[in-house]
C-alpha positions as CSV (number, residue, x, y, z in Angstrom):
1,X,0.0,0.0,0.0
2,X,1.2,3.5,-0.8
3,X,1.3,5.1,2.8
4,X,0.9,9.0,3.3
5,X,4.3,10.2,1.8
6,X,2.4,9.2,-1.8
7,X,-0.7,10.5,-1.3
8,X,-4.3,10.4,-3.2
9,X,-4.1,12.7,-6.3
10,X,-6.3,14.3,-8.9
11,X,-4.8,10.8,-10.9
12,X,-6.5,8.1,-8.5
13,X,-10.3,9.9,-9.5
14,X,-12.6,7.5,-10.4
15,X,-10.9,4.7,-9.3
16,X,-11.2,1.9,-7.2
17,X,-9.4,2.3,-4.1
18,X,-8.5,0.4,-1.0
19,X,-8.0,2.6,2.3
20,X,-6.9,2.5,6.1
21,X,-7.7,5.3,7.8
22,X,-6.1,6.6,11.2
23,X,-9.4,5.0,12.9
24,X,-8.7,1.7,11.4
25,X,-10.8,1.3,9.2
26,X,-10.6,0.0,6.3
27,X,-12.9,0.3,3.0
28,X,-13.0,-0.1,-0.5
29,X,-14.1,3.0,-2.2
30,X,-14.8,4.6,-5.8
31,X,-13.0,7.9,-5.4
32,X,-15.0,10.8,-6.8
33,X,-13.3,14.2,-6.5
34,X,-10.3,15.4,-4.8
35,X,-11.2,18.8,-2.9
36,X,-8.3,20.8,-1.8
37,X,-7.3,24.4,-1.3
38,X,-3.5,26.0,-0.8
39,X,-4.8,28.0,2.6
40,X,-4.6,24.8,4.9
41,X,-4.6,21.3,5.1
42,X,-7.9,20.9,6.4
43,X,-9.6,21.5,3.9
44,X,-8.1,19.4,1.7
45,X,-10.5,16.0,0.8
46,X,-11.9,13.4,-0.7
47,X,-15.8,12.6,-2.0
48,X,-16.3,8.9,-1.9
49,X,-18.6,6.2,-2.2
50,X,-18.0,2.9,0.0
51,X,-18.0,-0.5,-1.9
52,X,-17.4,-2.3,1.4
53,X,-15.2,-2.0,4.8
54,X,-14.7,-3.8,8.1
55,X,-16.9,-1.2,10.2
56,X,-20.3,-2.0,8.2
57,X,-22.0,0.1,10.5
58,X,-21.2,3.2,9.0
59,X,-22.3,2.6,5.4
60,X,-25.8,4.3,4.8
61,X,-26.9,3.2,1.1
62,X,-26.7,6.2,-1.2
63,X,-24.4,8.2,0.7
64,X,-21.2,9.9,-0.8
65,X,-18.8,10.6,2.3
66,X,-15.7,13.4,2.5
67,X,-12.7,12.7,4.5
68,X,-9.9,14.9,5.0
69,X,-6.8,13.5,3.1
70,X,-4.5,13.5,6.5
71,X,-6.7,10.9,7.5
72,X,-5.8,8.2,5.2
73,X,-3.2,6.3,6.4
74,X,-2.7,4.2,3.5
75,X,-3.6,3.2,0.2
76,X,-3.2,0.9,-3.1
77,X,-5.3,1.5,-6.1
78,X,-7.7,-1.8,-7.1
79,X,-8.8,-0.6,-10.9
80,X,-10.7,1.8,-12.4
């Protein structure tokens, strides 16, 4: 996995992703838009859609979620 030295880009939209977060969680996602800004790091994100993850109780069906990027621990891309 590409850990937070290589992180998400504008390249890795639409994709299929797999993530750990800081939490630990752990999801699939399809990545739909990079948000970011150069004023600070907080509000630099991502919209996503969860395919599946280890904490099933925090899917709601037809939901896209934002994170902010520093909370991705990890990631490795798993097609487009």
């Amino acid at each position: 996995m590409n850990t937070v030295k290589n992180r998400i880009g504008r390249e890795h939209q639409d994709k299929r992703l797999r993530v750990e977060v800081l939490g630990g969680e752990i999801a699939e996602i399809k990545l739909l838009l990079i948000s970011g800004c150069d004023q600070h790091q907080e509000c630099n994100g991502i919209v996503y859609d969860i395919i599946s993850t280890n904490r099933s109780d925090h899917i709601k069906n037809g939901t896209a979620y934002w994170s902010e990027v520093v909370y991705v621990k990890s990631f490795e891309v798993h097609g487009g």
